[in-house]
C-alpha positions in Angstrom: 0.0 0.0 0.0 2.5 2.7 0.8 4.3 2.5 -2.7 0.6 3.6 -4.3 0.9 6.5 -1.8 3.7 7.5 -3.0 3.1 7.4 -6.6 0.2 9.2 -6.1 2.2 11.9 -4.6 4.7 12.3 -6.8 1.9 12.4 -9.2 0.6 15.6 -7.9 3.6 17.9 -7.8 5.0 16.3 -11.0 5.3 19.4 -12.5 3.3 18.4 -15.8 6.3 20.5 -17.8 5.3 24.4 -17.3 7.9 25.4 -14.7 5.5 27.9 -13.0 5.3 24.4 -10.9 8.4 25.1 -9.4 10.6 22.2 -8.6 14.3 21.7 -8.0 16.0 19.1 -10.3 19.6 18.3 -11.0 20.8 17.0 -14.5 23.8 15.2 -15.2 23.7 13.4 -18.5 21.9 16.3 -20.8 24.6 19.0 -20.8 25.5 18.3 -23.7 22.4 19.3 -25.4 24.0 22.9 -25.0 27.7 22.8 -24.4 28.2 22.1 -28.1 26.5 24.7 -28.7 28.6 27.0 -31.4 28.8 30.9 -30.8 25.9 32.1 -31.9 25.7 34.3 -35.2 29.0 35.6 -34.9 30.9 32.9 -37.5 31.1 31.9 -40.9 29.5 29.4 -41.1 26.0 31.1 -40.6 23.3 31.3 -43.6 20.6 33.8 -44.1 19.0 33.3 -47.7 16.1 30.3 -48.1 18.2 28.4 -50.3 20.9 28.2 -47.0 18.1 27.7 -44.8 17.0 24.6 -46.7 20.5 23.1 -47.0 21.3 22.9 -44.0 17.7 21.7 -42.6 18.3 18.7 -45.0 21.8 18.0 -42.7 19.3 16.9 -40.2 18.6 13.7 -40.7 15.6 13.0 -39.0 14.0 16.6 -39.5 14.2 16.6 -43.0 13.1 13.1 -43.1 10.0 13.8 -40.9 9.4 17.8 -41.3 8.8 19.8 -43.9 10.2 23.4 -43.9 8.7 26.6 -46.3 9.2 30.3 -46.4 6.0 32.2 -45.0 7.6 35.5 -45.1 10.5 37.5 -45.9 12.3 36.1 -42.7 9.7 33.6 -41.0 10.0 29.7 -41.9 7.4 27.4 -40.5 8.0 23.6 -39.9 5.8 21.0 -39.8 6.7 17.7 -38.4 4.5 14.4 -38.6 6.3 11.7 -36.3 4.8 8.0 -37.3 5.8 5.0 -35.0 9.2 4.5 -34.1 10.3 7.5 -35.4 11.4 10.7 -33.3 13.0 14.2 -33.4 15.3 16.3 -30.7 15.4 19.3 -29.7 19.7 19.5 -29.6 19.4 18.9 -33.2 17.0 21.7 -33.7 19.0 24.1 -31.6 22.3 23.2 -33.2 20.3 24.1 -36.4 19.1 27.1 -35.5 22.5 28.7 -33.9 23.7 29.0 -37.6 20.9 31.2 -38.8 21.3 35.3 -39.2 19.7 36.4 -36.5 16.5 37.9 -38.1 15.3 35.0 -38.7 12.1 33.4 -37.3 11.0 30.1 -36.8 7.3 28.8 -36.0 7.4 25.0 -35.0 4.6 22.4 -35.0 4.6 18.7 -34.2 2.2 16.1 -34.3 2.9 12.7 -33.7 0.8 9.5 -34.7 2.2 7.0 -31.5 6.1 8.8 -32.2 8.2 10.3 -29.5 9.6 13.7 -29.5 12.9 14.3 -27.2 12.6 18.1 -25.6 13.8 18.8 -22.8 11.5 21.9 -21.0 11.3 25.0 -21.7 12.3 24.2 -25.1 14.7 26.6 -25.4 16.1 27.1 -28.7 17.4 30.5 -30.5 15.0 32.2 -33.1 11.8 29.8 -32.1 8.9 31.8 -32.5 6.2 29.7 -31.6 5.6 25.9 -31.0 2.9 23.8 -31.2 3.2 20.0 -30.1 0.4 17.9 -30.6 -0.6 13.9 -29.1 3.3 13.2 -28.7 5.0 11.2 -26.3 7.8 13.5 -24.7 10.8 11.9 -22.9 13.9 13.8 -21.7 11.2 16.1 -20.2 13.1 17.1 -16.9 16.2 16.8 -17.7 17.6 20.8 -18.1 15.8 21.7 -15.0 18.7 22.6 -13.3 21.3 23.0 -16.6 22.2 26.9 -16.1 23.6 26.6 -19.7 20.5 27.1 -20.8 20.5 30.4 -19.5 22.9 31.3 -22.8 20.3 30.5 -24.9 18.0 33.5 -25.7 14.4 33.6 -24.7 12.8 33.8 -28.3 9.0 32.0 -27.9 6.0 33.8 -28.4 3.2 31.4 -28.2 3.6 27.9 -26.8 0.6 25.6 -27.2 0.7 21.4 -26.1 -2.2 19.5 -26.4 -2.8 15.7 -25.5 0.6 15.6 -24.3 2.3 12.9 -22.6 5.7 13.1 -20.2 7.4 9.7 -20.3 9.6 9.7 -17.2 12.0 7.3 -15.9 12.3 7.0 -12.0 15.8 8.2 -11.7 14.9 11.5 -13.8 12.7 12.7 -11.8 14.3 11.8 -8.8 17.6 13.8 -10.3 14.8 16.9 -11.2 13.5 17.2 -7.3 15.0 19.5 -4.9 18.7 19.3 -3.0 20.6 21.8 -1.0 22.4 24.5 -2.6 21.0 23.0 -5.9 18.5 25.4 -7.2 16.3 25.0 -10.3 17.2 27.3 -13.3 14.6 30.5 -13.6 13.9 29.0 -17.4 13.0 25.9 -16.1 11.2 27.5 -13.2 9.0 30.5 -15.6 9.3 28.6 -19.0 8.9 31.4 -22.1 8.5 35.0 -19.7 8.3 36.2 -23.3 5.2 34.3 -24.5 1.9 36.2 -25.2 0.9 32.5 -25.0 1.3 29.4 -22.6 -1.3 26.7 -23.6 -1.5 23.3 -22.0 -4.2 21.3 -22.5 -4.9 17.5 -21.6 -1.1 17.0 -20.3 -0.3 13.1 -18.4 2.5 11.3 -17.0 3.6 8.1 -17.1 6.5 6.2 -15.8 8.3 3.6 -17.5 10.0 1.6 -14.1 8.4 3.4 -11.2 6.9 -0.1 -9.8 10.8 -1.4 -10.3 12.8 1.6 -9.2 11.0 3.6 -6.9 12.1 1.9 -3.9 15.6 2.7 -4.4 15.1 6.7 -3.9 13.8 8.8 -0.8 10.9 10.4 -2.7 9.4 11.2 1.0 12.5 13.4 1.7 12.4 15.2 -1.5 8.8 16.2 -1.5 9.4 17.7 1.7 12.4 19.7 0.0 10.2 20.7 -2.6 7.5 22.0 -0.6 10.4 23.4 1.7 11.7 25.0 -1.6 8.1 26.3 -2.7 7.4 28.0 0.3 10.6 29.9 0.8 11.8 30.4 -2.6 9.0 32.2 -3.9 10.8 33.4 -7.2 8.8 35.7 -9.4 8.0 35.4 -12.9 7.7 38.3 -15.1 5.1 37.7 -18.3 5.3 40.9 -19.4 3.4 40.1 -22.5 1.3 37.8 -21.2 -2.5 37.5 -22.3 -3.5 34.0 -22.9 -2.8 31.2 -20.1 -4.6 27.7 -20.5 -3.9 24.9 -18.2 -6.6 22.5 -18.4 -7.9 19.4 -19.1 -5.5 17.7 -16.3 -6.3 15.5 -13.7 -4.8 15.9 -10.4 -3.6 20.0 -11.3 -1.1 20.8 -8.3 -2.5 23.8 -6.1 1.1 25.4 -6.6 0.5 25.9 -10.2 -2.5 27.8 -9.4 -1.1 29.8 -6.1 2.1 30.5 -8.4 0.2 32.5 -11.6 -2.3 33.8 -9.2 0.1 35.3 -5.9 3.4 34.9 -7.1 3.6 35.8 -10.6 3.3 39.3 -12.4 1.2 39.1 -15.4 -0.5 42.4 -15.9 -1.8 41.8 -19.4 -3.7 38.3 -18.5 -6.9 38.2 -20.3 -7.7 34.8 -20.5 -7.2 32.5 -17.5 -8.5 29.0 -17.8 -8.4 26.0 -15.2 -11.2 24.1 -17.0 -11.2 20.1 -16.2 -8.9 19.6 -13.5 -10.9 18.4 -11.1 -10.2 21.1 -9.2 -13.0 21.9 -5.9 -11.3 24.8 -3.8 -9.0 26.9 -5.5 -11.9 29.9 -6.6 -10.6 31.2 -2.9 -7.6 32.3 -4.9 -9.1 34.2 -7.0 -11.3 37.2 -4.3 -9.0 39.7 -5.6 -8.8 38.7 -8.9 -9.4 41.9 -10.8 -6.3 43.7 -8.4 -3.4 41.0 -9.7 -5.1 41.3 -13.6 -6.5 44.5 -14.6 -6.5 43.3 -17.8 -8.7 39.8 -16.9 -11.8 39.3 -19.0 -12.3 35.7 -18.7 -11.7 33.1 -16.2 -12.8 29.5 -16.7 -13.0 27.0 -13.7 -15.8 25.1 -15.6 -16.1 21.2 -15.1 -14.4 21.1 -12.0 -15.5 19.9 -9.1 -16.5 23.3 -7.0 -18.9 23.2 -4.5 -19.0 26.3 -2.7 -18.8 29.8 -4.1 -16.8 32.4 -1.9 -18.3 36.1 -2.5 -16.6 37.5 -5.5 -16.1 41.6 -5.9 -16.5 43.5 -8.4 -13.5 46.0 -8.7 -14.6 48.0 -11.3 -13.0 48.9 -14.6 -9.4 50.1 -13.0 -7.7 50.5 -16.4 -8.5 51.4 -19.2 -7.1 49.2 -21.5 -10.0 46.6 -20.1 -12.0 46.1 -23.1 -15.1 44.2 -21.9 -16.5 42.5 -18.7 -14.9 40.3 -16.7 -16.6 36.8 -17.0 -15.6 34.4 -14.4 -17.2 30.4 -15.4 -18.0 28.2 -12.8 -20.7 26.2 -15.2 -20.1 22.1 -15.0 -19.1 21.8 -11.3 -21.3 20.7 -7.9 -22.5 23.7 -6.7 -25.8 22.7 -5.4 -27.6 25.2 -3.8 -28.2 28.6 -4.3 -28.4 31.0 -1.6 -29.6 34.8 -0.6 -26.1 35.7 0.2 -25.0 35.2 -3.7 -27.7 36.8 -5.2 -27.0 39.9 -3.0 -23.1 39.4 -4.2 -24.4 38.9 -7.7 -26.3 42.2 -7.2 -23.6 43.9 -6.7 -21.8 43.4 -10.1 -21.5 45.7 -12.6 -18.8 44.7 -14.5 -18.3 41.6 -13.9 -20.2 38.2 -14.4 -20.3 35.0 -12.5 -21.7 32.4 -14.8 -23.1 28.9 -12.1 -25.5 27.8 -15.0 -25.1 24.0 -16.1 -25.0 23.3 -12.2 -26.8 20.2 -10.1 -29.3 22.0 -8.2 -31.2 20.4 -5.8 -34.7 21.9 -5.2 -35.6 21.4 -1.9 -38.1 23.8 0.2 -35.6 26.4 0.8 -35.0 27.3 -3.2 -38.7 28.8 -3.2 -38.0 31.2 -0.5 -34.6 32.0 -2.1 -36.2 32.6 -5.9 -39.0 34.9 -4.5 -36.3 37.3 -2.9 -34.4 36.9 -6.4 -37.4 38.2 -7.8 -37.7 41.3 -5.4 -34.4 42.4 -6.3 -33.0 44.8 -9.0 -30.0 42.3 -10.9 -27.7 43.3 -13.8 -28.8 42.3 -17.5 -25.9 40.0 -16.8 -27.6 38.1 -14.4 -30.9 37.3 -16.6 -29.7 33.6 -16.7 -30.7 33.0 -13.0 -33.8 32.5 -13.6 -33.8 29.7 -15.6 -31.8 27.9 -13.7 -32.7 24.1 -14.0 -32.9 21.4 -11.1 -30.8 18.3 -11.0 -32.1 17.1 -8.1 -34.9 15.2 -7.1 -36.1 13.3 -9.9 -39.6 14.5 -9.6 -38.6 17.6 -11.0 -35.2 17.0 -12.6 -35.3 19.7 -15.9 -37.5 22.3 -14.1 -36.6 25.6 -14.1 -36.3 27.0 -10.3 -38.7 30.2 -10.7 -41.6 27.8 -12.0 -41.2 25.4 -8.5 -44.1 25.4 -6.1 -44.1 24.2 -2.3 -46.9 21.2 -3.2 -44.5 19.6 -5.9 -42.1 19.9 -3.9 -43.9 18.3 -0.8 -43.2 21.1 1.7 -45.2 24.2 3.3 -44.1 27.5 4.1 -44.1 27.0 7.7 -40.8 24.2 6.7 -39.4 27.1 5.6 -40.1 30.1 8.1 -39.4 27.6 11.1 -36.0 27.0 9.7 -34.2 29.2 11.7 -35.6 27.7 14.7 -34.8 24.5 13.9 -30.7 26.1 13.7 -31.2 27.7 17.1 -32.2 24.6 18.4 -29.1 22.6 17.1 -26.9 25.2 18.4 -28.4 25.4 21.9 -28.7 21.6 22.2 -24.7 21.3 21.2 -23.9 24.2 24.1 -25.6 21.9 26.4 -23.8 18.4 25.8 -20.6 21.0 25.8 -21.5 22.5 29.5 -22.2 18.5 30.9 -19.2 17.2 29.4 -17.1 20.0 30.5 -18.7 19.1 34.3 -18.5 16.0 34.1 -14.9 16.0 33.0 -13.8 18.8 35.1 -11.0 17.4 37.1 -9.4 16.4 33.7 -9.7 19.5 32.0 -8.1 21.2 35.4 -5.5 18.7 35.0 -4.2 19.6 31.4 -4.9 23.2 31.5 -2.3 23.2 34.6 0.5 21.1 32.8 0.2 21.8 29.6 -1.3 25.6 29.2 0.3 26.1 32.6 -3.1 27.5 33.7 -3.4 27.8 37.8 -6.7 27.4 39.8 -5.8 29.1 43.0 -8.3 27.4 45.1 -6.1 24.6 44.6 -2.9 25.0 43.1 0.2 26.3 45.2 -2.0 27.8 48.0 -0.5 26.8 51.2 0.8 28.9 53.6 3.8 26.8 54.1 5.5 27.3 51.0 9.4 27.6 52.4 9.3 23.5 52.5 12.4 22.2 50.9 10.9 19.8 48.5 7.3 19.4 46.5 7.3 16.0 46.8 9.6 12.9 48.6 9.4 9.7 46.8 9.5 6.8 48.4 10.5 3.2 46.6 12.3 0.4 46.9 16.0 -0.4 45.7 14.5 -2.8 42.6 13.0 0.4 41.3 15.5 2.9 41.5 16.6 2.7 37.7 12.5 3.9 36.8 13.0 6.7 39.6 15.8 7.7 37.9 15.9 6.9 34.4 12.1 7.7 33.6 10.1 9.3 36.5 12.9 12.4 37.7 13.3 13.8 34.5 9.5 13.8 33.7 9.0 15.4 37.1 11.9 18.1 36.9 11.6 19.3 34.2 9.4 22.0 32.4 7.8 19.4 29.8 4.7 19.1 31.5 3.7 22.0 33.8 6.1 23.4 36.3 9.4 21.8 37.3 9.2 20.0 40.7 11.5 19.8 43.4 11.8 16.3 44.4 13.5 14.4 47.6 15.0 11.0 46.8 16.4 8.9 49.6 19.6 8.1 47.8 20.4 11.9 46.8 19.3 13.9 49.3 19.6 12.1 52.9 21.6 14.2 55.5 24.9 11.5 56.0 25.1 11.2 59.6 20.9 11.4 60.6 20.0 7.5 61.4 17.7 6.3 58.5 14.5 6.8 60.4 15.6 10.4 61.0 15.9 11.1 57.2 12.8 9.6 56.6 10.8 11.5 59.0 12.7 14.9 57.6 12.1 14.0 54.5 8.2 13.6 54.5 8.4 16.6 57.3 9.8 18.8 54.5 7.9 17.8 51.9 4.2 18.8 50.5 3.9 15.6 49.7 4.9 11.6 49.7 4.4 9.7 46.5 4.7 5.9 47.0 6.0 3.7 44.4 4.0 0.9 45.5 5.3 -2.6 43.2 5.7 -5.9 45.1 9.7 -5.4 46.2 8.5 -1.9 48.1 5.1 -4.5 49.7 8.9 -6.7 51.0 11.0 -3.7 52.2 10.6 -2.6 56.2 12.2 0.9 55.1 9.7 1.4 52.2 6.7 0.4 55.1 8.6 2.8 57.2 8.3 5.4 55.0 4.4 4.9 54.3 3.8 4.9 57.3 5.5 8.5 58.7 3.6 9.8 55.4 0.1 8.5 56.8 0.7 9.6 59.9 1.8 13.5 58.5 -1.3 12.9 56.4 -3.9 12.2 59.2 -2.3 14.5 61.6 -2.6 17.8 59.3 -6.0 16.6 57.5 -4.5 17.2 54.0 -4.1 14.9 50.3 -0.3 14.9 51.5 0.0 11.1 50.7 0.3 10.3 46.7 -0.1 6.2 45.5 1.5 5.3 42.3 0.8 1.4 41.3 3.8 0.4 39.5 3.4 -3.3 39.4 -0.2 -5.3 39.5 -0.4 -6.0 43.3 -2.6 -8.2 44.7 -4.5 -7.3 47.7 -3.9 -10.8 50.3 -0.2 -9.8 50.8 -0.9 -5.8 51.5 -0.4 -4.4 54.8 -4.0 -3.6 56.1 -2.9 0.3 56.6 -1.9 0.2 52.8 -4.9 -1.8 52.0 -6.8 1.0 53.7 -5.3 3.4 51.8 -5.7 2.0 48.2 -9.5 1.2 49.5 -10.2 4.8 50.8 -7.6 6.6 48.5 -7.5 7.8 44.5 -4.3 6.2 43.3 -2.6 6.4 40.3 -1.2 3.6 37.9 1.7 3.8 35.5 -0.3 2.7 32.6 -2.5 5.4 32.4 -2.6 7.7 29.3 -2.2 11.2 31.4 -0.6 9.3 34.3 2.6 12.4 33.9 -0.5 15.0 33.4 -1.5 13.6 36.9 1.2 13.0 38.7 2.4 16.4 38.4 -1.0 18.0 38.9 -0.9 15.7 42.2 2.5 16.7 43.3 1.5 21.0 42.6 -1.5 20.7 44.5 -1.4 22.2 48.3 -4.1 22.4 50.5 -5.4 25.5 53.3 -4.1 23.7 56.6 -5.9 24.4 59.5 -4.6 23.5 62.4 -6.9 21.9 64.9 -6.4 21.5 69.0 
């Protein structure tokens, strides 16, 4: 089971190949994809006219086999590559290609593959690529320049980027290489992709490994999602898409949030116009988005449609804030599972003037409460925009699955108007009925809740905690046990007890440390308990055998009886049975509320115990 976990992890934060996903990876057998790269434009070598252009595209072997290259304009060339099969293209070729061109010369790029396989390493980086468009291809050597800083050298010439039904081959060791280290940083290219592009399109992009059920055993994937997140979180780098207007990245499954929280908080796109998230079975990230118009001025559509929202946060309208806004900004939520709809939107909804929330195409459910809610629709002045609400269809129940919400009445839907004005009274009731079972349970559990609100929120009740008027004893508590149990006393039970872990440190007395040398033994012991708030007995079957242990119980009963106070504290270490108890002990354990080591606050208690002092009043 726990290797599915982790698949489905990694699966997540994958990256999907648009570095706005920003991971860490290292690289150690692709350098060479650009360090034979030759200084660009500056040698003999390079060719400017179409004829030169076409000669040296026919060097490539496989590109001229599987592309065809043609002149769309004075310096623009546009190639067009069908890969079949077997057959497949890489990008070092390209770029090798396209470092011998003058540099006014442009090159759009389009692939399509019928079952071939494409080598490109991300972000495609190559000199004088205007645009590329990759199409149903298989693309291995995905990750493998995500930390190469050579690619750095190579300019940043894309315009419009566009993928669709794209999938990521990736070997286990790749992206284990790709994820995060220390002082091993991703490259900004890798991280932003094209800054340059008007256009980043993505649509429909998966992942597939080809040995992760062999290999993935042999690498700490735990430890590097960890660094990644660590490296999300902190690193924060900013991308700059200047020109910016058109992002699509849709159709995935699992989308990772930090894609979204990247573009949305992190990034600075100021031209965005079109935003889409469509089909990623996405169901919370619309939070994101509140201040949408603020980050994009520009925005004038954002599709989260066929996701799996339920809930619609209240979305403000901004107004037009620059002029270069052309139209209204639309914002699609159609296709998801928002089922209900409420007062509070419509008065949102109300609101907008230039903007438009589109929840059409959604599973309503009509119940009772959607007739109260469509009569106050109907009392209220809405934008044009808004004309759409009321035909709003029901999903939900059957009975009326199809029906418009504004033609719904209370008989079809089996309900009267006193369901729905009694409403509120049936939340008041909830709420009062759950502040009762709150106020018994916190009664009936009082002595608990005193006992962790003392040690662990160091909360005091002064009624009972540290109120005795003899607070210059020496010790807070003397422990008495036998010599088969001084390795717990020491070991486990003084440093829980004097320390600050739970509660405040207590002073305590232990035979061993802290007699006076020269005082008989029955001397110390009686010292001891007399200079102590309390005795705590370790009571196990070697203390039941030892006269000394006795000894000591019984100068703490008699300091117990003789000031009328809880002075004498009962700790079961060992499962003692009753026949072989001394009948003062027996007494004790009968009459007294002891403690046993088992017991899942037994520290909480004990020290709770051992703080506790109690108003003597001294009687004649």
């Amino acid at each position: 089971m726990q290797k599915y976990l982790i698949f489905l992890n990694i699966y997540l934060f994958l990256g999907l190949g648009l570095a706005l996903n920003i991971f860490i990876a290292t690289t150690d057998n692709n350098n060479d994809l650009v360090v034979n790269q030759q200084p660009k434009n500056n040698s003999e070598d390079t060719f400017t006219n179409f004829s030169d252009v076409l000669n040296e595209f026919d060097a490539l072997d496989n590109w001229s086999r599987l592309c065809n290259i043609s002149q769309t304009g004075h310096n623009d060339f546009n190639i067009v590559c069908i890969i079949e099969g077997n057959s497949s293209i890489r990008l070092s070729e390209f770029r090798n290609f396209t470092d011998r061109v003058s540099l006014n010369i442009r090159f759009d790029l389009s692939v399509t593959c019928q079952d071939g396989v494409i080598h490109f390493p991300w972000p495609f980086r190559a000199d004088k690529l205007n645009s590329i468009y990759i199409k149903d291809c298989k693309i291995k050597d995905y990750r493998t320049e995500f930390k190469n800083p050579l690619i750095n050298s190579i300019p940043d010439t894309i315009k419009h980027l566009q993928m669709d039904n794209i999938t990521v081959i990736l070997r286990t060791k790749e992206l284990f290489d790709s994820l995060p280290r220390a002082n091993s940083p991703i490259t900004r290219n890798a991280e932003c992709g094209p800054e340059n592009a008007f256009s980043i399109i993505r649509r429909g992009t998966k992942v597939n490994f080809t040995d992760f059920e062999k290999n993935h055993k042999l690498y700490d994937f735990e430890t590097a999602m960890k660094n990644y997140n660590h490296y999300f979180n902190i690193q924060k780098r900013t991308c700059l898409y200047n020109n910016l207007e058109v992002f699509d990245f849709s159709g995935t499954r699992e989308l990772e949030k930090n894609v979204v929280t990247k573009i949305v908080h992190t990034d600075m796109a100021e031209n965005l116009q079109i935003l889409n998230f469509s089909s990623n079975n996405m169901y919370d990230t619309i939070y994101k988005l509140q201040g949408w118009r603020l980050r994009f001025p520009a925005m004038e559509y954002i599709d989260f449609s066929n996701n799996n929202i339920t809930v619609l946060p209240m979305i403000r309208d901004y107004g037009m804030i620059v002029k270069k806004t052309r139209s209204v900004g639309i914002i699609d939520i159609r296709r998801n599972n928002i089922s209900t709809l409420t007062k509070g939107m419509i008065d949102s909804f109300s609101t907008h003037e230039f903007v438009k929330v589109d929840i059409s195409e959604n599973p309503f459910l009509c119940e009772c409460g959607i007739i109260e809610v469509m009569k106050y629709l109907s009392t209220k002045t809405m934008p044009k925009a808004y004309d759409y609400l009321g035909s709003l269809e029901c999903a939900n129940p059957l009975n009326v699955r199809g029906r418009q919400l504004s033609s719904l009445s209370f008989q079809e839907l089996k309900c009267n108007q006193e369901t729905v004005i009694n409403f509120p009274l049936i939340v008041m009731s909830i709420i009062a009925i759950t502040l009762f079972v709150i106020i018994l349970m916190t009664i009936y559990f009082r002595n608990l809740i005193k006992v962790i609100l003392f040690t662990r929120l160091n909360i005091n009740f002064p009624c009972h905690v540290r109120n005795d008027k003899n607070e210059e004893k020496d010790y807070d508590a003397f422990i008495a046990y036998s010599e088969k149990d001084v390795d717990w006393v020491i070991r486990t039970a003084l440093p829980k007890l004097e320390s600050e872990e739970s509660g405040k440190a207590c002073r305590i007395c232990l035979h061993h440390r802290d007699f006076i040398i020269g005082y008989t033994i029955a001397d110390n012991i009686f010292n001891s308990v007399e200079n102590s708030h309390h005795t705590v007995l370790i009571v196990s079957d070697e203390f039941l055998k030892s006269d000394w242990c006795m000894m000591e119980f019984r100068t703490a009963l008699w300091k117990s009886l003789h000031d009328k106070g809880p002075y004498l504290i009962i700790v079961l270490k060992d499962t003692v049975t009753m026949e072989n108890i001394d009948p003062d002990l027996k007494s004790c354990l009968n009459s007294h509320t002891y403690l046993k080591i088992g017991d899942v606050l037994f520290w909480d208690k004990l020290k709770y115990a051992i703080s506790f002092r109690h108003n003597t009043k001294q009687m004649n």
